[in-house]
BALOBA-1460 file (C-alpha; in Angstrom, 3 decimals):
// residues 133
<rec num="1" residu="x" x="142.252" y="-34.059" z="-38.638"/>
<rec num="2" residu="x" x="139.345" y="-36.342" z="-39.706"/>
<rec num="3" residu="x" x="136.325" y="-33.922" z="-38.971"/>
<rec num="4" residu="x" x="133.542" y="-34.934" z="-36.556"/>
<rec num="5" residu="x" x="130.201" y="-35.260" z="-38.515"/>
<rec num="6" residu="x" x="128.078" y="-32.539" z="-37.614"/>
<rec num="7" residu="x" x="124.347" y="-34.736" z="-38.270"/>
<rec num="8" residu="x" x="125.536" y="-36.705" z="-35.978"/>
<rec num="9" residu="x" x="124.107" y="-39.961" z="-38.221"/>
<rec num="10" residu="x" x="126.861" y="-41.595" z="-38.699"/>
<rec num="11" residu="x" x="127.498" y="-45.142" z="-38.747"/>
<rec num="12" residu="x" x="128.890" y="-47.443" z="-36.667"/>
<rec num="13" residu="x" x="131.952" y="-47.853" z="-39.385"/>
<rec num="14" residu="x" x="132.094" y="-44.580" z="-39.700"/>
<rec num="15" residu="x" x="132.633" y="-43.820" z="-36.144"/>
<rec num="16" residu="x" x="135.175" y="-46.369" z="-36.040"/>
<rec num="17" residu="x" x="137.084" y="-44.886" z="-39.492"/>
<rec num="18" residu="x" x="136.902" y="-41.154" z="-37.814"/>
<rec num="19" residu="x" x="138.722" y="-42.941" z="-34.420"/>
<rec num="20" residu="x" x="141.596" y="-44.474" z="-36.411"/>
<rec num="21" residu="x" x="144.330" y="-41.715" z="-36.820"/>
<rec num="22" residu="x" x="145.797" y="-43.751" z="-39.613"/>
<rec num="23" residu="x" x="143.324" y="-43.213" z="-41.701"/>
<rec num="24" residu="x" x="143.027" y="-39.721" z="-41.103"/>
<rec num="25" residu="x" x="141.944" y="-36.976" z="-43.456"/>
<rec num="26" residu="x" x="145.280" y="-35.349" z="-43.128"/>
<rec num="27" residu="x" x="146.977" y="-37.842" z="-44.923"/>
<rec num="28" residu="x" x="144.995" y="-37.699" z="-48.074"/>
<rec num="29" residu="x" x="141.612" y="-40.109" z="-46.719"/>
<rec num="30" residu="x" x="138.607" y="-39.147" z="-47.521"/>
<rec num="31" residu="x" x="135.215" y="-40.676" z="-47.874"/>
<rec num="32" residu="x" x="131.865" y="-39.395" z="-49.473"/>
<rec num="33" residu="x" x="128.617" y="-41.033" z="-49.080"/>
<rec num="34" residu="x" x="126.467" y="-40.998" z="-52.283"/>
<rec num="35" residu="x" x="122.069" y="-40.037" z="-51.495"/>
<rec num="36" residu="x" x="120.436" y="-41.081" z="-54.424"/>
<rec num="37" residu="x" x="121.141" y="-44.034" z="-57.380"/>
<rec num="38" residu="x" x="117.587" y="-42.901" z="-59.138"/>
<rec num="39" residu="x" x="116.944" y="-45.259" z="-61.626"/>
<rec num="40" residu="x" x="113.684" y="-46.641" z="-63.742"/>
<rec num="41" residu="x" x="113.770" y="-49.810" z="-63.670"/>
<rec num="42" residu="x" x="111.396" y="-50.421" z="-66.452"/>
<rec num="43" residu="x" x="113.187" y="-48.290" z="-69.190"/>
<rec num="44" residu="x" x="116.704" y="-48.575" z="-67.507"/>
<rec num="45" residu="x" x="117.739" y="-45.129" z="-67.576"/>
<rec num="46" residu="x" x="118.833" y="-44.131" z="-64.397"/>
<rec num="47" residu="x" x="121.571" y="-41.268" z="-62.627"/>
<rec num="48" residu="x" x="122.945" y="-40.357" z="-59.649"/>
<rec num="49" residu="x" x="121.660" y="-37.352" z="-57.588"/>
<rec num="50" residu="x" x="123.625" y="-35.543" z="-54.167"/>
<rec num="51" residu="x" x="121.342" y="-33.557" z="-51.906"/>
<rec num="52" residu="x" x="121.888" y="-30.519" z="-50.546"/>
<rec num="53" residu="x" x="119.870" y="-28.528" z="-47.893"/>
<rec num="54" residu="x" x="119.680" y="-25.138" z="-46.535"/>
<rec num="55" residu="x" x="122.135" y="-24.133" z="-49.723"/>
<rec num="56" residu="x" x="124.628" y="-26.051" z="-49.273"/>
<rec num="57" residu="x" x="127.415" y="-27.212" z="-51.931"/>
<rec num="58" residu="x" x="128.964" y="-30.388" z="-51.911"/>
<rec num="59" residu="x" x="132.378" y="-30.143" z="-50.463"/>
<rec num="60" residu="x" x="135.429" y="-29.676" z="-53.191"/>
<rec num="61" residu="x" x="136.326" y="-33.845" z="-52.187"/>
<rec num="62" residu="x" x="133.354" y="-34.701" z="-53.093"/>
<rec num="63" residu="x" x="132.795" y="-32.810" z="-56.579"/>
<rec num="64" residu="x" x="136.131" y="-34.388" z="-57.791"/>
<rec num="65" residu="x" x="135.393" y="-37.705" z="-56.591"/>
<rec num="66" residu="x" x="131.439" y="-37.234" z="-58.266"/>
<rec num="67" residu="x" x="133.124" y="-36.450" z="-61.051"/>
<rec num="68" residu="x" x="135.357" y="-38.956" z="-61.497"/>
<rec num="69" residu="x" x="132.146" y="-41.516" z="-60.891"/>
<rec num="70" residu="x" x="130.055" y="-39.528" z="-63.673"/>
<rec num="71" residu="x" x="133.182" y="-40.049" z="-66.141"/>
<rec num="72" residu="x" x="132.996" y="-43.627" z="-64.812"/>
<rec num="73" residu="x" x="129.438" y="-44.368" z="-65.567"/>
<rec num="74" residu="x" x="128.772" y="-42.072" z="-68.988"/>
<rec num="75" residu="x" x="130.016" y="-45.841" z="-70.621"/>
<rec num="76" residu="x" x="126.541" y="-47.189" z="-69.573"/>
<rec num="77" residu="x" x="123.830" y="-46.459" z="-72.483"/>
<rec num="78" residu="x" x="120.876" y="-45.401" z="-69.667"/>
<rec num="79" residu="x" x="123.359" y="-43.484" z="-67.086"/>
<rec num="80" residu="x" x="121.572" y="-40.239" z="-67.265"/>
<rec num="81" residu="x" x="124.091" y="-38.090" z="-65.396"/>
<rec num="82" residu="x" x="125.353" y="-37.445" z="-61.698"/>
<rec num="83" residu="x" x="123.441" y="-34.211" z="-60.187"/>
<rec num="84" residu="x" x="123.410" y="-31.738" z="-57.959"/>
<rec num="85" residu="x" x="119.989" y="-31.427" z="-56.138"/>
<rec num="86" residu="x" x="119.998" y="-28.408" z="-53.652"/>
<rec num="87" residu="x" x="117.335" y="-27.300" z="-51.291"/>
<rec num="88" residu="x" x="116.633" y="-23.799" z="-50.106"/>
<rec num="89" residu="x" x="116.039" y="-25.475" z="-46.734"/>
<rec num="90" residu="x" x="115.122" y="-29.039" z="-46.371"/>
<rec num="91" residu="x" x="112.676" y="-29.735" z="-49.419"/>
<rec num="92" residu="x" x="110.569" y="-29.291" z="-51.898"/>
<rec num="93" residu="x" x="107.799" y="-28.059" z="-50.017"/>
<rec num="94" residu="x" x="109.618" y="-25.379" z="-47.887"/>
<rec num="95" residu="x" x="111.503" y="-23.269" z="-50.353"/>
<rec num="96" residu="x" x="113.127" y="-22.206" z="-53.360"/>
<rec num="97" residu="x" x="114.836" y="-25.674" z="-55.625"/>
<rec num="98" residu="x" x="117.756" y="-26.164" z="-57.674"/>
<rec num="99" residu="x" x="119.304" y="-28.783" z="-60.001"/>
<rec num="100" residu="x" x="122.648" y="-28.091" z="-61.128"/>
<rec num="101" residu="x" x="122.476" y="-24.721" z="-60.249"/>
<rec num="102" residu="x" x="119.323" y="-23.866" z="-61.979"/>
<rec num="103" residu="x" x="116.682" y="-23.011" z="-60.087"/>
<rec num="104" residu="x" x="112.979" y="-25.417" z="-60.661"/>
<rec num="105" residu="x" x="109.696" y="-25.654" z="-59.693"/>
<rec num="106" residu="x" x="108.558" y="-29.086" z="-57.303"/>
<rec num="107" residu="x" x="106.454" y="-30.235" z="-61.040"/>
<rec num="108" residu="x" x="110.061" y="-29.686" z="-63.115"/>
<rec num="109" residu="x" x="111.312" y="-31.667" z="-60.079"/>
<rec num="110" residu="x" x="108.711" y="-34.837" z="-60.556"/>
<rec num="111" residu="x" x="109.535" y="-34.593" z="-64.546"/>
<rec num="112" residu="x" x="112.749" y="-34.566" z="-63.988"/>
<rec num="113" residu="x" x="112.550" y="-37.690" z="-61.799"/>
<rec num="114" residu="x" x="110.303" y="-39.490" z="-64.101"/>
<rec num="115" residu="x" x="112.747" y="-39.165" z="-66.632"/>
<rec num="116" residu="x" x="110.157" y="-36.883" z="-68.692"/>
<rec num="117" residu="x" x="111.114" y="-36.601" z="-72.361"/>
<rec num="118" residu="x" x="109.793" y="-32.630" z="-72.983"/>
<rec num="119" residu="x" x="112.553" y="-31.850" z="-69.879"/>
<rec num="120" residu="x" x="115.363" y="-33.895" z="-69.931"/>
<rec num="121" residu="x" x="117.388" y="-31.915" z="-72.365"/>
<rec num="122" residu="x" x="116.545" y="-28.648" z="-70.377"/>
<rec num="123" residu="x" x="117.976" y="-30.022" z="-67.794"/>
<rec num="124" residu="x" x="120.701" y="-32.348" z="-69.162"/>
<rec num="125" residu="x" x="119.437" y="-35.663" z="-67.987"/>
<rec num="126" residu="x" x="119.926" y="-36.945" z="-70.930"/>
<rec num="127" residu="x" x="121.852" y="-40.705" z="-71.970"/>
<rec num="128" residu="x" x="124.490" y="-41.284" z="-74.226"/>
<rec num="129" residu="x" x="121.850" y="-43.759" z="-75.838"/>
<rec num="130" residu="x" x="119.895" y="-40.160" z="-76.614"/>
<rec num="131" residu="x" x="123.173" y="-38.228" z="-77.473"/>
<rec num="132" residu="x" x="123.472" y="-40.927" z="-80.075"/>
<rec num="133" residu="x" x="127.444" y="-41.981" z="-78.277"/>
C-alpha cells in the first residue's frame, strides 16, 4: 500500500496519486520529490542536494532513483554532484551536520554552497570540467 505522508504537506496531486489504487506502491510506483537544484548561476556549476532532518536517510527508492539522476547529469560539464545533506535535527543552527556522511561545520556548509575552490575536493563537489572528463 501507497503510504500516507507523515508531514502531512503534500500536494494536492499527491493526495490524489496516494487515492488511486492503480498506481499503488505495491505494484512497483513510486515517487521521490527532489529539495534542492543548487546552482551558481554566474559560473554555472551547480548539483543537486536531498535533506535530511533529525538523522534521517533517504529511503532505499530514493537512493537508486538519485543515483540513477547523478549518472544522468555527470554528462553536464558544471553538474557538481547529487548529495546527501543530513541534519542532526532540523538545521544548521541546532545540531551536529553532515554531507555525505561526513560530518561539517555550518562555515564548511556556506563553502560548500558557494562552490569554494579550497573545499570542493574535500568534499567531492567537484565537475567533470575539474576532473578534466
Amino acid at each position: 500500500m501507497t503510504q500516507e505522508r507523515r508531514s502531512g504537506r503534500d500536494t494536492e496531486f499527491g493526495v490524489w496519486l496516494r487515492a488511486h489504487p492503480e498506481l499503488d506502491s505495491k505494484l512497483g510506483f513510486v515517487a521521490t520529490d527532489i529539495d534542492y537544484v543548487w546552482e551558481n548561476y554566474k559560473t554555472g556549476e551547480w548539483m543537486i542536494i536531498e535533506e535530511k532532518r533529525n538523522m534521517k536517510r533517504p529511503k532505499f527508492y530514493q537512493e537508486r532513483i538519485f543515483n540513477r539522476l547523478a549518472e544522468c547529469c555527470k554528462h553536464d560539464k558544471k553538474f557538481c554532484g547529487f548529495h546527501i545533506l543530513i541534519f542532526e535535527r532540523s538545521n544548521p543552527e541546532d545540531g551536529r551536520i553532515y554531507w555525505d556522511d561526513k560530518e561539517i561545520t555550518k562555515e564548511e556548509l556556506i563553502k560548500i554552497l558557494r562552490f569554494d575552490k579550497s573545499i570542493k575536493k574535500k568534499y567531492n563537489i567537484i565537475s567533470s570540467e575539474e576532473r578534466g572528463a
